[in-house]
C-alpha positions as CSV (number, residue, x, y, z in Angstrom):
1,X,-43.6,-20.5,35.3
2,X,-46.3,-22.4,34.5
3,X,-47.8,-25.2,32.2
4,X,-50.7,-24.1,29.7
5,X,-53.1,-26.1,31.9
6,X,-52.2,-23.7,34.6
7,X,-49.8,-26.0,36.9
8,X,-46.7,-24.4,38.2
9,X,-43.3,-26.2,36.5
10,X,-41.5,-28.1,39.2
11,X,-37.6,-28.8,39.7
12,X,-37.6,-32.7,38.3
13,X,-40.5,-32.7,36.7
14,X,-41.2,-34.8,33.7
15,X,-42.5,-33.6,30.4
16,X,-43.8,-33.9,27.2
17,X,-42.7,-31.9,24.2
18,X,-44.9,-31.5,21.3
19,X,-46.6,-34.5,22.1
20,X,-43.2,-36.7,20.7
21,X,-40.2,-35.3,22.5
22,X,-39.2,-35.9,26.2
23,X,-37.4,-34.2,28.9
24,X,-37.0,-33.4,32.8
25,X,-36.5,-30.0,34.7
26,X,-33.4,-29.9,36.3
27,X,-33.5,-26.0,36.8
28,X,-36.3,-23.9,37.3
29,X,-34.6,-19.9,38.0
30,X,-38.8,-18.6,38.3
31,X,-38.7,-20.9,41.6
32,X,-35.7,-20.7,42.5
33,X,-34.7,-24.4,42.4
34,X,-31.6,-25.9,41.0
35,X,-30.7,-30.1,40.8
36,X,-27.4,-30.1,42.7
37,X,-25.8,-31.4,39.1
38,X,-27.3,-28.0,37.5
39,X,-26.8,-25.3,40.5
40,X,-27.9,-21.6,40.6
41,X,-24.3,-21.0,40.1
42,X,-24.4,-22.5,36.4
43,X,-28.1,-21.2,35.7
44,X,-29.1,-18.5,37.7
45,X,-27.6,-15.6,35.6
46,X,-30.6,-16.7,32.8
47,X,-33.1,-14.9,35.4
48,X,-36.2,-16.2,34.0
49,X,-37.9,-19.9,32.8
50,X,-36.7,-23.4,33.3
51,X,-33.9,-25.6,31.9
52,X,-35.2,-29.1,30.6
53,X,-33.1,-31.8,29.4
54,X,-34.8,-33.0,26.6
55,X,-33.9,-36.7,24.2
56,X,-33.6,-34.4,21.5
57,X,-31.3,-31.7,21.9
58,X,-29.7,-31.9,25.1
59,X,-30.4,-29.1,27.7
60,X,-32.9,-26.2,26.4
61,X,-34.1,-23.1,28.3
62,X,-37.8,-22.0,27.8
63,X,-39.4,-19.2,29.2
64,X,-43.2,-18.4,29.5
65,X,-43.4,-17.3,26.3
66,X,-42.3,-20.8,24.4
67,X,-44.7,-22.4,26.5
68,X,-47.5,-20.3,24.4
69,X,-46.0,-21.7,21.2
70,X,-44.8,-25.2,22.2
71,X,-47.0,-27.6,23.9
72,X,-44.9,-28.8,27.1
73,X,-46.9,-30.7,29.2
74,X,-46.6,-32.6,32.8
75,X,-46.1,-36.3,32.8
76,X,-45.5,-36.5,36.5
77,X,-43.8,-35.1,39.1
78,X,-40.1,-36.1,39.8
């Protein structure tokens, strides 16, 4: 999965939701990585996207296709 600038989404990595929301991956099932709090055991049977935890709504799974509607972009690397 990747950001629109092109960057692949990371396991830990910070973002920015529609320029006023934050969050942090802590599953990414395109990469195959799971936080050992969130493992593949929980998440894996989504099969595609990433799992943030955003301040707004708790734990939210995008795939590709949200990420051509909503702007999620890369703070930094966790």
């Amino acid at each position: 999965m990747k950001y629109q600038n092109g960057q692949e989404v990371r396991l830990g990595d910070k973002v920015l939701i529609d320029g006023k929301y934050s969050g942090v991956v802590i599953a990414n099932m395109d990469g195959a990585e799971y936080s050992e709090k969130e493992p593949e055991a929980k998440w894996g049977y989504l099969g595609t996207g990433v799992m943030i935890d955003t301040d707004f709504g708790g734990l939210v799974h995008y795939k590709q296709e949200n990420m051509e509607h909503e702007e999620i972009a890369l703070v930094s690397r966790g």
